[in-house]
Structures are given as structure tokens and as C-alpha cells.
C-alpha positions as CSV (number, residue, x, y, z in Angstrom):
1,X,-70.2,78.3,53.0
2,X,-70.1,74.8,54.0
3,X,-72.9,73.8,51.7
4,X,-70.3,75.4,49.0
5,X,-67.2,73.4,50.1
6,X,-68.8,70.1,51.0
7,X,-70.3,70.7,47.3
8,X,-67.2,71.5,45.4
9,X,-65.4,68.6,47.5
10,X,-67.9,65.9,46.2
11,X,-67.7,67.5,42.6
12,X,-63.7,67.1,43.3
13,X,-64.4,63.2,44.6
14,X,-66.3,62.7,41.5
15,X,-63.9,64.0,39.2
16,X,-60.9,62.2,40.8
17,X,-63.4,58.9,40.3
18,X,-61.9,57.4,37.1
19,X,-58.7,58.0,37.8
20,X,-59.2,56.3,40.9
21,X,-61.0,53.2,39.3
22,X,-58.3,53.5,36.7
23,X,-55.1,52.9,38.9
24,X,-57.1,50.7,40.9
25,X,-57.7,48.0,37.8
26,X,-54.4,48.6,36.8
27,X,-53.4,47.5,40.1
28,X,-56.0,44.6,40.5
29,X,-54.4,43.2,37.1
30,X,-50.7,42.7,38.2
31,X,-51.9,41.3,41.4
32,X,-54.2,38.5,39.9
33,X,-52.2,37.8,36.7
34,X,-50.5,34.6,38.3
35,X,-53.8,33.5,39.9
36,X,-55.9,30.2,38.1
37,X,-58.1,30.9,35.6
38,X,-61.1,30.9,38.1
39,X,-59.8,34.4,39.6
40,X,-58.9,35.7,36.9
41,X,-62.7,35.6,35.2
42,X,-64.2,36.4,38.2
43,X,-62.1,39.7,38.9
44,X,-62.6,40.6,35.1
45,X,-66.4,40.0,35.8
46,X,-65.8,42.6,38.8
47,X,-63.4,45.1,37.1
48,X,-66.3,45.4,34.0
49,X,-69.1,46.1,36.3
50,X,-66.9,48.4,38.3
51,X,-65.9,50.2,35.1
52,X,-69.4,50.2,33.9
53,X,-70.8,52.0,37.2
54,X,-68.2,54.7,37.1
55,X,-68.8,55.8,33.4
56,X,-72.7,55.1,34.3
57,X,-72.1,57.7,37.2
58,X,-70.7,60.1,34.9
59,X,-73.6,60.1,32.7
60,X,-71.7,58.6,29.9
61,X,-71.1,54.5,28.3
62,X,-68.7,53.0,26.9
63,X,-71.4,51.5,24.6
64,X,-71.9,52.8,21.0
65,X,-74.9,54.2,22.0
66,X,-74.3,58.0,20.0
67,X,-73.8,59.5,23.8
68,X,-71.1,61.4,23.3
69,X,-68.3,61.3,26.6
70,X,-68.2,63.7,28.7
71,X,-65.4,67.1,27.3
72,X,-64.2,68.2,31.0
73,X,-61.0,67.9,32.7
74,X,-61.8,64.6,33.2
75,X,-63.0,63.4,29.7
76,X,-59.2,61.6,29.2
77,X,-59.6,59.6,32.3
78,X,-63.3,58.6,31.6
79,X,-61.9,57.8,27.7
80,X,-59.0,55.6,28.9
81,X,-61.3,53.9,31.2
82,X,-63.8,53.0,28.0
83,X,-60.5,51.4,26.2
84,X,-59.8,49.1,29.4
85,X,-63.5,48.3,29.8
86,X,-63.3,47.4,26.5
87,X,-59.8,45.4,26.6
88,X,-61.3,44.1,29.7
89,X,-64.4,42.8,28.1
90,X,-62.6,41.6,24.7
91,X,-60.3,39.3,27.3
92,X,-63.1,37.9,29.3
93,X,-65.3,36.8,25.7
94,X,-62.0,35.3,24.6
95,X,-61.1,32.9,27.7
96,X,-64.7,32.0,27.8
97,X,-64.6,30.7,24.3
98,X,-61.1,29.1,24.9
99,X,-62.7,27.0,27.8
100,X,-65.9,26.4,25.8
101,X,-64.0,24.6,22.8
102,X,-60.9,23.3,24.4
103,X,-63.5,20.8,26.2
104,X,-61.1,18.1,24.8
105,X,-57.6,19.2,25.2
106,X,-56.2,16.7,22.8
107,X,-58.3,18.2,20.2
108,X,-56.8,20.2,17.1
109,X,-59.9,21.7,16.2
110,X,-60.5,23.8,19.2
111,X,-56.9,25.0,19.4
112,X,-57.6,26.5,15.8
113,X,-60.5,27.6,16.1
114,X,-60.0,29.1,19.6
115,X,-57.7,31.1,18.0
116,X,-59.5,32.2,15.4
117,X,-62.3,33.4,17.4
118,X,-59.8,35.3,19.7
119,X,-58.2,37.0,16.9
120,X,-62.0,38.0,15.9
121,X,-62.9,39.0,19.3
122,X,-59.8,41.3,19.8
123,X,-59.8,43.3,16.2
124,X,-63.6,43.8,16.5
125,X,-62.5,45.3,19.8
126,X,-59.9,47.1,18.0
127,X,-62.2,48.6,15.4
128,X,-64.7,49.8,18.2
129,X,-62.2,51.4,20.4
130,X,-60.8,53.6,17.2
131,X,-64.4,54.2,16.2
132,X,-66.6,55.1,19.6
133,X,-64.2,55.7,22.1
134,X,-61.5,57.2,20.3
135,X,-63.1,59.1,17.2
136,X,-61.1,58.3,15.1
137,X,-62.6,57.3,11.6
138,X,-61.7,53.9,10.3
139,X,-63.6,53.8,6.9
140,X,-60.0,55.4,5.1
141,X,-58.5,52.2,7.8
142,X,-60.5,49.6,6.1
143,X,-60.4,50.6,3.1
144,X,-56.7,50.9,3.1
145,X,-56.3,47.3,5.0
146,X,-57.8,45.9,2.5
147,X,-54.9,46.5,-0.2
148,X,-52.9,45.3,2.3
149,X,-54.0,42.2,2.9
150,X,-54.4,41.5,-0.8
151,X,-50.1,42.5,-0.7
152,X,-49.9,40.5,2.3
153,X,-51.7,37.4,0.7
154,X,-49.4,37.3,-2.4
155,X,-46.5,37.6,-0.4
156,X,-47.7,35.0,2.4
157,X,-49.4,32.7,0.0
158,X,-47.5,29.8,1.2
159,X,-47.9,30.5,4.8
160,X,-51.9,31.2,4.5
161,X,-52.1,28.0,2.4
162,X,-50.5,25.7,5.8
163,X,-53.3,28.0,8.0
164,X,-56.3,27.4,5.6
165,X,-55.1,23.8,5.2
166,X,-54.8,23.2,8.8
167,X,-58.3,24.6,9.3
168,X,-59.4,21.9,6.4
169,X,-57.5,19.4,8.3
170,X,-59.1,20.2,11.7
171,X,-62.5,20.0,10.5
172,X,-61.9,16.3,9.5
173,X,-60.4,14.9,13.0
174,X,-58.1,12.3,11.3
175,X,-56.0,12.6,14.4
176,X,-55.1,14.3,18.0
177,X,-52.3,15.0,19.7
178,X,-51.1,11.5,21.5
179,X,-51.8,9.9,18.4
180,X,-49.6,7.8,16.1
181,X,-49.7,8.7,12.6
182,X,-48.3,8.2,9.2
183,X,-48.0,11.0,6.9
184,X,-47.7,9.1,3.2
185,X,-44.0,9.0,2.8
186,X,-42.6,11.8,4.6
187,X,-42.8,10.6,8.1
188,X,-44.3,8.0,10.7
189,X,-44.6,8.6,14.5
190,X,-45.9,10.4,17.6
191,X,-48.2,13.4,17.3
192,X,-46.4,16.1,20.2
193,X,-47.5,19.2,18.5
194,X,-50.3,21.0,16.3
195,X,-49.9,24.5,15.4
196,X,-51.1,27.0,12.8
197,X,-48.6,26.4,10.0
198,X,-47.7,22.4,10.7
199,X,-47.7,19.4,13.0
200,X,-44.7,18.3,14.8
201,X,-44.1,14.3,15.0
202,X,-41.6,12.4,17.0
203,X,-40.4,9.6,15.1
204,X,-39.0,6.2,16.4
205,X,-35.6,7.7,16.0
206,X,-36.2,9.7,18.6
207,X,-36.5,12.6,15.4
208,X,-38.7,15.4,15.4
209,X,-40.6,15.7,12.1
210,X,-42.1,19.1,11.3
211,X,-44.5,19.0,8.6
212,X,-46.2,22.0,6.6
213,X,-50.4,21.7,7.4
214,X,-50.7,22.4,3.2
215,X,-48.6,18.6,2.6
216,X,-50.7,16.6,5.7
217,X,-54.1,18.1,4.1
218,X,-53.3,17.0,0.1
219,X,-51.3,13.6,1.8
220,X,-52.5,9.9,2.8
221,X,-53.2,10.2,6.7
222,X,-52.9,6.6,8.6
223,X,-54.4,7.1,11.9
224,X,-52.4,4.0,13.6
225,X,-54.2,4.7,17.5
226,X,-57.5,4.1,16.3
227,X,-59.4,2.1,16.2
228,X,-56.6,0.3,18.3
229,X,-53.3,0.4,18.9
230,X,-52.2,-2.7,17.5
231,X,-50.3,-2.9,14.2
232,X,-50.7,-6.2,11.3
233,X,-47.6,-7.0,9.7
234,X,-47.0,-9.9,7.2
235,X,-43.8,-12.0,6.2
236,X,-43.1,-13.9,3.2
237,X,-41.1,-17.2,4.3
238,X,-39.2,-18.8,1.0
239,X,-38.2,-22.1,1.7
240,X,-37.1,-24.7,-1.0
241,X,-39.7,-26.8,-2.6
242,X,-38.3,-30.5,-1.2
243,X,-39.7,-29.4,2.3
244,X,-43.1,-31.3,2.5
245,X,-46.0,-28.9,2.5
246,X,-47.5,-29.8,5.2
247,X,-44.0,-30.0,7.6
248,X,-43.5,-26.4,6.6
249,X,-46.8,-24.8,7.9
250,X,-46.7,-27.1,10.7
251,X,-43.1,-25.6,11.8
252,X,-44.2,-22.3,11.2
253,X,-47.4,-22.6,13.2
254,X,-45.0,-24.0,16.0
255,X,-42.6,-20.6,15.4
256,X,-45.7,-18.7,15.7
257,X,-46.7,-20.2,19.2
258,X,-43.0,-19.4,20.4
259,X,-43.3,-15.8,19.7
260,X,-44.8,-14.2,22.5
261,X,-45.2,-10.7,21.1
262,X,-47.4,-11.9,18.2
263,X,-51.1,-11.8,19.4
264,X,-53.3,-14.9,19.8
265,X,-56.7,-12.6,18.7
266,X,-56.7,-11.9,16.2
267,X,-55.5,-15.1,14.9
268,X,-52.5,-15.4,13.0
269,X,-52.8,-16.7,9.3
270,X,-50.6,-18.6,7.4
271,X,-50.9,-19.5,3.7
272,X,-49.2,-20.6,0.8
273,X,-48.2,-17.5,-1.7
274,X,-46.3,-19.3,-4.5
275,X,-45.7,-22.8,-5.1
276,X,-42.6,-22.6,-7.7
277,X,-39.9,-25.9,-9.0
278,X,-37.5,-24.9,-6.3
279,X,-38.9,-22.3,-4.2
280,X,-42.1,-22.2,-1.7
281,X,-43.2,-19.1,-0.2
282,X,-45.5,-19.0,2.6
283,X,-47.0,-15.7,4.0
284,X,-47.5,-15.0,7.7
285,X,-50.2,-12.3,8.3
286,X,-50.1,-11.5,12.0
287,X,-50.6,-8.5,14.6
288,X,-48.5,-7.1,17.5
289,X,-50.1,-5.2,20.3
290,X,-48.0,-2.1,19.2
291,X,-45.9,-0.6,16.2
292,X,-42.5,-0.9,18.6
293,X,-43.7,-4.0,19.1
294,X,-44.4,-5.2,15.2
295,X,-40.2,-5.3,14.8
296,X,-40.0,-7.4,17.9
297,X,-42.3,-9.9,16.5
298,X,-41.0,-10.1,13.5
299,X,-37.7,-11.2,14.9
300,X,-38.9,-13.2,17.2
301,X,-40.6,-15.2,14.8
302,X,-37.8,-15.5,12.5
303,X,-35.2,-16.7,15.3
304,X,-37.6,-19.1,16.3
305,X,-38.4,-20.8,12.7
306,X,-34.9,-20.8,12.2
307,X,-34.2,-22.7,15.2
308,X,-37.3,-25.1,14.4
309,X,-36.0,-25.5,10.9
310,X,-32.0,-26.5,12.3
311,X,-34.0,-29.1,14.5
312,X,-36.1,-30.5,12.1
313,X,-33.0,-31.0,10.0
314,X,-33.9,-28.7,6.9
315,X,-31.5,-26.3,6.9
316,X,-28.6,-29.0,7.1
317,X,-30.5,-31.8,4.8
318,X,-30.0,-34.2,7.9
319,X,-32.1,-35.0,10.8
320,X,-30.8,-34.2,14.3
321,X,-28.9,-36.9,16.2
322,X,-30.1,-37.4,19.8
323,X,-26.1,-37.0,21.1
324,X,-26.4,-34.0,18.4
325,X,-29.3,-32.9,21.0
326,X,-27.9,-33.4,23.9
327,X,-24.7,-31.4,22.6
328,X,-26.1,-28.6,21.7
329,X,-27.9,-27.8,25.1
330,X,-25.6,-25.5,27.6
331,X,-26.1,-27.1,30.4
332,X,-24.0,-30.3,28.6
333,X,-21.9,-28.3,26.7
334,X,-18.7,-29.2,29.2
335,X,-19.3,-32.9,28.5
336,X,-17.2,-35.0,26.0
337,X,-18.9,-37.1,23.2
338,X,-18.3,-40.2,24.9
339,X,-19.9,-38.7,27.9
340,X,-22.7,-37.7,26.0
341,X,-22.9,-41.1,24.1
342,X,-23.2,-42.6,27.7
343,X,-26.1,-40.3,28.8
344,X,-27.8,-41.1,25.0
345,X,-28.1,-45.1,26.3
346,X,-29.9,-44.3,29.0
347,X,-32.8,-41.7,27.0
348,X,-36.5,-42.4,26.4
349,X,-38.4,-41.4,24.1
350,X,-41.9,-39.9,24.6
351,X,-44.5,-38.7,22.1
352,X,-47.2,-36.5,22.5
353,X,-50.6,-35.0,21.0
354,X,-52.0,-31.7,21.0
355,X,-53.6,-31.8,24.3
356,X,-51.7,-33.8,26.2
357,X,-50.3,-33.5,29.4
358,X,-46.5,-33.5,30.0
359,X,-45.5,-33.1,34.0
360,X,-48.5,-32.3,36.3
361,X,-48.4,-30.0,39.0
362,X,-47.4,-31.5,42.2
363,X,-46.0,-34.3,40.9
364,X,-42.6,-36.1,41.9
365,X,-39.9,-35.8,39.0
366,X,-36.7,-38.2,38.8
367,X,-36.2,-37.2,34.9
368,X,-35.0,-34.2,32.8
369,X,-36.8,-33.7,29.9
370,X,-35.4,-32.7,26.6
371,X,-37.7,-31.3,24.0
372,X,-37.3,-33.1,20.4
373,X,-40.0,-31.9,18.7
374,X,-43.7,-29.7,19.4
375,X,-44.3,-26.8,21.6
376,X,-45.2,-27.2,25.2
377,X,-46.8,-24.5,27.1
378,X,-45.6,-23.9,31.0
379,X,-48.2,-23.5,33.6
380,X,-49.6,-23.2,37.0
381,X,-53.2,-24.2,38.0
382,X,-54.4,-21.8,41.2
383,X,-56.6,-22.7,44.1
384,X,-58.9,-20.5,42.1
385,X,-59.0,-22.5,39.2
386,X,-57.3,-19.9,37.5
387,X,-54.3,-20.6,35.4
388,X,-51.1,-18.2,35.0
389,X,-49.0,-19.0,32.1
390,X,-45.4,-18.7,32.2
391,X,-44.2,-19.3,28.8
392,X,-43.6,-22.0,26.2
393,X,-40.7,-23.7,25.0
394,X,-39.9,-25.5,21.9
395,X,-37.0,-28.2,20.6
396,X,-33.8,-27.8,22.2
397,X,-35.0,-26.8,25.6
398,X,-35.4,-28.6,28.8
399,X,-37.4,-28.8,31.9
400,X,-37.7,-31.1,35.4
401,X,-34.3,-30.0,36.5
402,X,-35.6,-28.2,39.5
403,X,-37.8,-31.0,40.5
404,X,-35.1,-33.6,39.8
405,X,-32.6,-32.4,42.2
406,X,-34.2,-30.7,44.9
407,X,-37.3,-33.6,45.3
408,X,-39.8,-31.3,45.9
409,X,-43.2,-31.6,44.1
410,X,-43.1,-30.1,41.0
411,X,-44.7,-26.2,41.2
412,X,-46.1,-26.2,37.8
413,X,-47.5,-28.5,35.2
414,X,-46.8,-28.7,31.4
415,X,-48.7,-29.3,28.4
416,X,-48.5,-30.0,24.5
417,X,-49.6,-27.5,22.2
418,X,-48.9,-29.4,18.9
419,X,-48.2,-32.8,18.8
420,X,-44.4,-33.4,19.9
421,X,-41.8,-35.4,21.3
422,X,-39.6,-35.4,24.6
423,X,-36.3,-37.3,25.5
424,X,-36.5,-38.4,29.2
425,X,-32.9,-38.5,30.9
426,X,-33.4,-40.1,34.5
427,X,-31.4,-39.0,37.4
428,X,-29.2,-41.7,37.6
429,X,-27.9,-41.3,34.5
430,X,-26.6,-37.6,36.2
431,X,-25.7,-39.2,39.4
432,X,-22.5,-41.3,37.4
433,X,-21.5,-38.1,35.6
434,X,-21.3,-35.5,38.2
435,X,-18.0,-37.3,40.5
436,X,-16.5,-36.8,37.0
437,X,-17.4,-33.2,35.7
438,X,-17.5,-30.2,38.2
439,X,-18.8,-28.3,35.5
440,X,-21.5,-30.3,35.1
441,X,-22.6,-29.3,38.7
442,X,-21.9,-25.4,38.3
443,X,-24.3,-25.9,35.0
444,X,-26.6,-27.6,36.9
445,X,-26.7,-25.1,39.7
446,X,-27.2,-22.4,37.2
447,X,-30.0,-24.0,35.6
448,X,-32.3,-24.3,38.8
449,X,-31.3,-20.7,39.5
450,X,-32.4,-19.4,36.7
451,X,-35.7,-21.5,36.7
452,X,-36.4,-20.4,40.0
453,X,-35.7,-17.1,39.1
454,X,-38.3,-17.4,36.2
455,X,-40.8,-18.7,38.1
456,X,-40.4,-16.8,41.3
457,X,-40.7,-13.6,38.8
458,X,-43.5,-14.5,37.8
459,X,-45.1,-15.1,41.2
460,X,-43.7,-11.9,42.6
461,X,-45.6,-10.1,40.2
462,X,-48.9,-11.7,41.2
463,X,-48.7,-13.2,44.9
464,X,-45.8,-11.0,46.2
465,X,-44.5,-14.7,46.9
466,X,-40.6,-16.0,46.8
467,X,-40.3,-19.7,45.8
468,X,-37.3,-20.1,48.1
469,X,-37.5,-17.6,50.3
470,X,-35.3,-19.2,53.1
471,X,-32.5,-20.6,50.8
472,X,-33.6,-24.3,51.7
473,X,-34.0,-25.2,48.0
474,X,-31.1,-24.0,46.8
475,X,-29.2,-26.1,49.7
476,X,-30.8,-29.3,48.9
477,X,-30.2,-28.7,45.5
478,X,-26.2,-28.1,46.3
479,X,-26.2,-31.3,48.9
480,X,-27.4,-33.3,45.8
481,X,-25.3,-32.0,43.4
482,X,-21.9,-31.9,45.7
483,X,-22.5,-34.9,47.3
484,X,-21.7,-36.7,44.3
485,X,-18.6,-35.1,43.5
486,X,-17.3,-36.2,46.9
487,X,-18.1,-40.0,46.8
């Protein structure tokens, strides 16, 4: 009798077995759904051996193999557990082929093909199940799917023409998602998205373009991230044909050295597009390190050649005054025109070449220097040897006030670019002025502030180092300045 019961109660432990294993998978997949990636293969791996043992114990496979599954009370168990070993197995082929082609996750090919192979992966599942586990036949299946996918294609033609054209366009790699594109004339920006049926752009509006994969695959693609960032834009400069030839490139040359967003390599080139009776037009081909920044240039190199040309005198047929100077500089702009007729007497006038030096570092200034003419570049030479740039400054600007007033040595050194003039306005020219013009002194004041401010920018950038950190500077400066206003 025992041999009887433990018998029939390991014939009733097997036949509970795929049940067991069933709810027990079932289980095992809620639990590790919100795991990584990494516990989710490696329990898959687990749940299809597992699965694969059971229907191994029970003489059967899920495999079509022509073994027939078991007919007993358990034959719906050990059937449902062929579908999830199946299911199982179709999942675990499809993340491994995700991971193998999305090596590059910027890449639109693998995100279409990933699919693609998925979608393969699954129905071929599909198909099996109905055929080997289920019994079900599928010949009358195919055959009947394939009058529906002829309806479906005539009805979807537009839709399978974006998925076929994005598959063309995926094979070529014009572009990836980061990337800044142009798309002929329908739209120019940021790649954020690539689907089946389009591409989603971001435009500089701050837009979001959606465009149809059948209208980027048949349209001009302009890949603006590669090989480089950096953009080449051109302007055509008319000016009339009185203006010497060789003034005109110089001052745009000048304006070209002025604005800091156009890049130094490659060079710039300027050259003469149409010499006509009344009107010259020059072309400036230059490049910006970005598209944003292509605008910026091109404004900044417009303000500045209109500034050079007012200086030169060409936009008002007459050459600029040296009281006309003076006047138009802000930190004079309180003074009357005798006032500035007084502080004319007393100017200098310097020349330069290409080359030369203006102020060197460390030296003693007495002076404020107005810029007449050229373009002078603003330096600092390091212990290193290295030198950090600051800027440049063309006509109409000044430098030395800092130096001037506060006597200290002077923390940076200056140089000509292009061959130029300055007008040298001593300090004792000042001195007379400031008992009669408070504003003159609150100008003044402003000026070195903001210098200081430029320069100690700068330095806190690089050597985490204030010019005047203890406010001693700025107190000489003020002793200087109110001093005279109390004599």
C-alpha cells in the first residue's frame, strides 16, 4: 500500500508540475519587469531552461520536432507552457538584437532595423505557436493575409512609402540624432527625433518641424555637424565708387579684426565682386564657429564697418575733427565745446605700423589714449610666456585711464594690428578740467570700473585672481579724482 500511495503521490507531483512552473514564471515576470536589462536576460535565460526541463520531464518539447504533446489532464498546462517558452524565447532573441545594433545610440539605422527584426522575431513566433503548439493550420492564414496586405498596401500607400523611405534613408547615414540639418526648403535645425514615418527637427524658433521620411529621402540633405560645426557665410558690402579701392578693403579688413565671433582659421576673404560707375561691391566670405553664431557675426561685422566708415569720414563726405573725436566719446560727453577745444590744444598725435607696440606691460602711464585710426589688440604677457588676449578695440575707443589715475604699472600691454593712429591726452590736461566738471569725475570713475571689471573677468576665469581685491585701487583712483574737485 505504501508503494501504491507514494506512487500515485509522485504521479500527482508530476502532474501538478507545469502548473507549478507556470504560475511560478508568471510570477518571476511581474517581479523582475522593473529590474535593468541585465536581470531581465538573465532570468529569461533561467525561465527558458526551466520551461525546457519541465516539458523535457514530460516527455514532450516545445520544438517542432513531430512529437506530438502529451493528451492527459495535464496536456493544457504543458501547451500553455510551450506558448510562454516560446513568448519567452521570442523576447530574449529580440533584446539581444536590440543591444547588438543599438551599439551607437545616436544611430537611425539600428533603431529601424531593430525594429524590423523584432517585428520578424515576434510573427515567426506567432506563426509557430498557431502551427506546433496550437494545431491550428495556418496555410488558409497565409494565404488569406496575403489579400490583406495587398488591401492594406493600397490603402496605406503613403504611410509604407515614409517606412520604406526611411529604411532608404537609414541605410545612407546622412545624419543622427544631435545633428543639425537642413531639409531643402522645408526646414533647418536640430535633429530630436527619428521614427518610422518622419524626423522631428527643432528649429531656431524654438519650432518643432515634423517631416514625412518619403520628402527627406527624394530632398537635398545638408548635414551642418559634420564634418564641423562651424558655418561660412558671405556678405556683399556696396559702397560708392569715390571710396579709394584700397581704403575700402583696408576698413573692412579692420571691421573684420573687430568682430570677435568671425574665425581667424579659416581665414576670412575679402574681394572685389563688381566694380560699377557709382557703385563697388566687395564680398566678405567668412566662418563662425556655429549656425547661432553666423547671425552674430554678421552683425557684428556690419556695426563695426559702419562705425569704421563714420570715422574715416565716408559716410558723411568729411573727415573727422579731433574735437569731433573727443565729442563723441562718453566719457566727454558732459563737456562743452570750448572745454573740449581746450583739451584738443594739449593732444598728440601718434602713428603706428602693423607690429608695433602701443603701451607695454608694466609700464608707467600719464596719458589717455584715443584711437584715431587702426586696430589695436589688448594683451597680457604671463610668466609663462603665454599670452591671454583680452580683446581689440578700434577708432573711437580709449585706453590708459586706469593707469593714469591710479599710478600703478600698467597690467597689460597693447599692440597695432594694422597700421593706425592714437591721440595722446596727458593728465594734466584732466587735472584743469575736473575742479570744473563733477561729471567729468563720475565718468571717469565709471570708466576704470568698468576696465577693471573687464580685466579682472578675464583673470577670474583663468587665475581665480581679483585685480583689486582690497578696494585700494579704486581709493586711489577716487583720492585723484576728488582731490581736484576740492582745490
Amino acid at each position: 500500500m505504501r508503494d501504491v500511495g507514494g506512487g500515485a503521490l509522485m504521479i500527482l507531483s508530476i502532474s501538478f508540475l507545469p502548473a507549478c512552473v507556470l504560475v511560478g514564471t508568471l510570477i518571476w515576470v511581474f517581479v523582475v519587469r522593473s529590474r535593468s536589462i541585465a536581470v531581465k536576460l538573465a532570468s529569461e535565460a533561467l525561465m527558458l531552461g526551466t520551461i525546457g526541463a519541465c516539458l523535457i520531464i514530460r516527455g514532450t518539447s516545445p520544438l517542432p520536432t513531430g512529437i506530438e504533446l502529451a493528451h492527459g489532464v495535464d496536456a493544457a498546462w504543458l501547451r500553455a507552457l510551450a506558448v510562454v517558452w516560446w513568448l519567452v524565447g521570442a523576447r530574449l532573441a529580440a533584446t539581444v538584437s536590440i543591444l547588438g545594433l543599438r551599439r551607437d545610440a545616436r544611430s537611425r539605422q539600428a533603431r529601424l532595423f531593430s525594429d524590423l527584426l523584432a517585428g520578424a522575431i515576434y510573427l515567426t513566433t506567432t506563426l509557430i505557436i498557431l502551427n506546433s503548439v496550437l494545431g491550428l493550420p495556418v496555410k488558409g492564414l497565409l494565404a488569406t493575409s496575403g489579400v490583406i496586405a495587398i488591401v492594406l498596401g493600397l490603402a496605406l500607400q503613403n504611410t509604407l512609402a515614409d517606412v520604406f523611405s526611411g529604411i532608404a534613408v537609414g541605410l545612407e547615414q546622412p545624419f543622427h540624432v544631435g545633428d543639425r540639418i537642413s531639409i531643402a526648403d522645408y526646414a533647418e535645425g536640430i535633429v530630436v527625433q527619428v521614427n518610422w514615418r518622419s524626423i522631428r527637427i527643432q528649429t531656431d524658433g524654438e519650432d518643432l518641424a515634423t517631416i514625412p521620411n518619403s520628402i527627406v529621402a527624394r530632398s537635398q540633405i545638408m548635414n551642418r555637424s559634420v564634418p564641423t560645426a562651424r558655418r561660412g557665410g558671405t556678405i556683399d558690402i556696396p559702397v560708392h565708387s569715390k571710396v579709394p579701392t584700397d581704403q575700402l578693403m583696408g576698413l573692412i579688413r579692420q571691421a573684420i579684426l573687430l568682430s570677435p565671433a568671425i574665425l581667424v582659421d579659416p581665414e576670412p576673404n575679402v574681394v572685389i565682386k563688381n566694380i560699377g560707375i557709382r557703385v563697388t561691391t566687395v564680398s566678405v566670405n567668412y566662418f563662425a564657429a556655429t549656425t547661432s553664431a553666423l547671425a552674430v557675426a554678421r552683425g557684428q561685422l556690419l556695426r563695426q564697418l559702419r562705425r569704421l566708415y563714420y570715422h574715416a569720414g565716408i559716410l558723411n563726405s568729411t573727415v573727422e575733427s579731433d574735437a569731433d573725436l573727443l565729442g563723441s566719446i562718453v566719457l566727454f560727453e558732459s563737456l562743452t565745446g570750448l572745454q573740449i577745444e581746450g583739451l584738443v590744444k594739449s593732444l598728440t598725435t601718434c602713428t603706428f605700423q602693423a607690429g608695433d607696440t602701443m603701451l607695454e606691460q608694466g609700464s608707467l602711464g600719464r596719458s589717455l589714449y584715443v584711437i584715431r585710426a587702426g586696430v589695436f589688440e589688448i594683451s597680457r604677457r604671463q610668466e609663462s610666456g603665454d599670452r591671454l588676449v583680452y580683446g581689440r578695440v578700434g577708432p573711437g575707443e580709449y585706453l590708459g585711464e586706469i593707469s593714469m589715475m591710479s599710478g600703478d604699472p600698467r597690467p597689460f600691454f597693447v599692440e597695432a594690428l594694422t597700421k593706425g593712429s592714437i591721440l595722446e591726452l596727458p593728465r594734466s590736461a584732466l587735472e584743469a578740467l575736473l575742479s570744473q566738471d563733477g561729471h567729468l569725475c563720475v565718468a571717469l570713475e565709471a570708466s576704470v570700473e568698468r576696465g577693471m571689471a573687464w580685466l579682472d573677468r578675464d583673470d577670474a576665469a583663468r587665475n581665480c585672481h581679483q585685480l583689486d581685491a582690497d578696494g585700494s585701487l579704486l581709493a586711489r583712483i577716487r583720492s585723484f579724482l576728488y582731490h581736484g574737485t576740492k582745490d
